[in-house]
C-alpha positions as CSV (number, residue, x, y, z in Angstrom):
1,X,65.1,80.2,85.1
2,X,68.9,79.6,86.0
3,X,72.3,81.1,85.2
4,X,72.6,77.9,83.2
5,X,69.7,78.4,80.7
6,X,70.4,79.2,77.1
7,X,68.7,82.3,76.4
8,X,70.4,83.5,79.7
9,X,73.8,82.6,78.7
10,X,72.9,84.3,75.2
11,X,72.3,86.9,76.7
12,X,75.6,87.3,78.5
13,X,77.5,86.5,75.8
14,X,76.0,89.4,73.8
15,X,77.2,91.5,76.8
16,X,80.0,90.0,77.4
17,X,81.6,87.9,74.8
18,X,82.2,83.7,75.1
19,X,83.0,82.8,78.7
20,X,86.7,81.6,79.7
21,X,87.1,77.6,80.0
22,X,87.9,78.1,83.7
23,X,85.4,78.8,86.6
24,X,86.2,79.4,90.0
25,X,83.9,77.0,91.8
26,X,83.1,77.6,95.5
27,X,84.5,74.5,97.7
28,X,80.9,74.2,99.1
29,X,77.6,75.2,96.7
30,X,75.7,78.2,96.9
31,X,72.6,75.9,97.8
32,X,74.0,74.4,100.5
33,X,73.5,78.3,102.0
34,X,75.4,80.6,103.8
35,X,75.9,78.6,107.1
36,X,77.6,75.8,105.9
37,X,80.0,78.2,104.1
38,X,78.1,78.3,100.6
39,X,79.4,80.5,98.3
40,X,78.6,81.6,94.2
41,X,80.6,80.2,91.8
42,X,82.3,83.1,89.8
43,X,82.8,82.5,85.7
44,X,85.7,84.6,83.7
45,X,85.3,87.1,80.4
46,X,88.4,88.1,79.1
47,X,87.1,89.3,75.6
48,X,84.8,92.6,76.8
49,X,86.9,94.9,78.1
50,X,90.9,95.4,78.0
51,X,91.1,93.4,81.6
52,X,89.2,90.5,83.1
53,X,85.7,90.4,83.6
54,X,84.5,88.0,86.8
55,X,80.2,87.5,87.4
56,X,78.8,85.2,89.4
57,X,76.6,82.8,88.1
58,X,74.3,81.4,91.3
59,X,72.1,84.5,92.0
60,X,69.6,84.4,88.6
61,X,66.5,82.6,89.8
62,X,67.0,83.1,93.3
63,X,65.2,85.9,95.7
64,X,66.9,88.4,95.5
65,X,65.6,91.9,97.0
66,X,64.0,94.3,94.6
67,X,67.1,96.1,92.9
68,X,66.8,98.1,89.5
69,X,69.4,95.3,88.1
70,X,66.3,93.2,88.0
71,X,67.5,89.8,89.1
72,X,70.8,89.8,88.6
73,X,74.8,88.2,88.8
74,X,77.1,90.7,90.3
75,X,80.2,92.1,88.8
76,X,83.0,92.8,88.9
77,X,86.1,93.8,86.5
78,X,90.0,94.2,87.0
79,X,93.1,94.9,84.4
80,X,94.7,91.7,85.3
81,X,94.1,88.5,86.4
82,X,93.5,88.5,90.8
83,X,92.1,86.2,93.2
84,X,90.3,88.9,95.5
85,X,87.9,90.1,93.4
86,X,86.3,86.7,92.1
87,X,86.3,86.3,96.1
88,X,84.6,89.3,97.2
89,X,81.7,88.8,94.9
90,X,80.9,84.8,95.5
91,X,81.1,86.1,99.2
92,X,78.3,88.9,98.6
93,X,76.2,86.4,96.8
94,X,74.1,85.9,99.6
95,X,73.9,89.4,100.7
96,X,72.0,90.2,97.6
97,X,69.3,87.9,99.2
98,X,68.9,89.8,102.2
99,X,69.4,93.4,101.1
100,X,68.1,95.7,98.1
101,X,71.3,97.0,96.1
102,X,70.7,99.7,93.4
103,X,73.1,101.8,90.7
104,X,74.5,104.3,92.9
105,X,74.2,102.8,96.3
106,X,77.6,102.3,98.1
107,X,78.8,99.4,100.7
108,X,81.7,100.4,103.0
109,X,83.8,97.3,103.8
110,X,84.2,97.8,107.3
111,X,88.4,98.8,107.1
112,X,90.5,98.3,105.0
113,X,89.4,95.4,104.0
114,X,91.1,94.5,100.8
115,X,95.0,95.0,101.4
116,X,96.5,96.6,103.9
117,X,98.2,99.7,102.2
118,X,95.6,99.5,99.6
119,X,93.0,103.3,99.8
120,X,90.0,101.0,98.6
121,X,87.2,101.4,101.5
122,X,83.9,100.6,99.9
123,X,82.1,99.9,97.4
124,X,79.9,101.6,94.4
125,X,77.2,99.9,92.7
126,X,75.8,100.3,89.2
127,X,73.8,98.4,86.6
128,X,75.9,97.6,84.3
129,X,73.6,95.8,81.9
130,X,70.2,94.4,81.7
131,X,68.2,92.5,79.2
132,X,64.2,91.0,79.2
133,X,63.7,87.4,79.2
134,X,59.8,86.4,78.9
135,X,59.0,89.7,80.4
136,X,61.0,89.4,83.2
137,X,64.6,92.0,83.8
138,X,67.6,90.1,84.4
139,X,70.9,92.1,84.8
140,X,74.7,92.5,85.9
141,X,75.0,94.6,88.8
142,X,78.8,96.0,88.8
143,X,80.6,96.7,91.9
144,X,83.7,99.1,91.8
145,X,86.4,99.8,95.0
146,X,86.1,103.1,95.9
147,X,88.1,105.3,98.5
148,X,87.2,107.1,101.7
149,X,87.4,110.5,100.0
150,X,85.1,109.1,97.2
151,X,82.5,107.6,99.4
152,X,82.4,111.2,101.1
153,X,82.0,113.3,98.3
154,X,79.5,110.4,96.8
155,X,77.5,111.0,100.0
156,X,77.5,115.3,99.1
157,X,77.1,115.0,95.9
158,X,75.1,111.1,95.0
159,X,76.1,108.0,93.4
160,X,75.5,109.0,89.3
161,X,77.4,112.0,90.1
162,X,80.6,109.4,91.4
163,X,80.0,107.0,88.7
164,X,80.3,109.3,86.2
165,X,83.6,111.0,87.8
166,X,84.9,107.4,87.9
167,X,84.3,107.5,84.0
168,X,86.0,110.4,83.3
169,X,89.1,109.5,85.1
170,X,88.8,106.6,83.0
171,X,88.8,104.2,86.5
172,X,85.3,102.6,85.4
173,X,84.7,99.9,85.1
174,X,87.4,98.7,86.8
175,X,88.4,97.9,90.3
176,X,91.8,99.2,90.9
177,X,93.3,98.4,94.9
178,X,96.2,100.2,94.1
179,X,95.1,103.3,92.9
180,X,94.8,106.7,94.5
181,X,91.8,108.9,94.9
182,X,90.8,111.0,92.4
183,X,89.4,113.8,95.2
């Protein structure tokens, strides 16, 4: 099964609402690999959440590590339109290939490696949704820019702990670069 099948994009309109008209296409495929500069194509939602939705939509049907996403598109979700983010995740793609993510797990991006005054370090990862498919889990795996004083007190204190701190300062789902810490 592929990201273009109907019962998948069914699915993801169920989560998600209908799709934008535009997708941001990667200059050279995802199938052409990671060498050659492959990345995942990234497709818009704008009718979820108040902001912008952005998953991408080459990783279902590939194989991927085991992750309790199932096999999954990663996510990721900011107030306003941005470049970046739709960026981040197509690069990623082929990281899910190689390693196991999980809800709760946390990826630090080596620096500051968004903007340069921006207090976004790393990442946190949760499943945001999942659905069944002939017996088989399929799922969005969200990705949220966390800072250094998060990622610490993530390490103390776990990832469903963070994630749900993120939800109360009402910073889920959303990737903010500009925001400050809320530790």
């Amino acid at each position: 099964m592929t990201f273009d099948d109907p019962r998948i994009q069914e699915k993801l309109k169920g989560i998600l609402g209908e799709p934008d008209d535009t997708v941001f296409h990667s200059v050279v495929p995802f199938d052409f690999g990671w060498d050659a500069g492959g990345g995942a194509d990234v497709y818009i939602y704008k009718n979820h959440i108040d902001g912008v939705v952005y998953i991408t939509g080459d990783l279902v049907g590939q194989q991927q590590q085991k992750s309790d996403a199932g096999n999954y598109e990663l996510m990721i979700c900011h107030r306003t339109d941005t470049e970046w983010g739709p960026d981040l995740i197509s690069n990623l793609a082929f990281y899910t290939l190689d390693a196991s993510l999980n809800s709760g797990e946390t990826m630090d991006l080596g620096g500051n490696f968004i903007l340069e005054d921006s207090k976004i370090t790393a990442l946190i990862f949760d499943k945001y949704s999942d659905f069944k498919i002939d017996n088989v889990d399929y799922g969005l795996m969200l990705l949220i820019g966390i800072t250094e004083d998060e990622l610490s007190w993530k390490n103390e204190n776990g990832g469903a702990a963070l994630i749900e701190k993120l939800k109360e300062h009402k910073i889920y789902p959303f990737t903010d670069i500009n925001r400050e810490s809320i530790f």
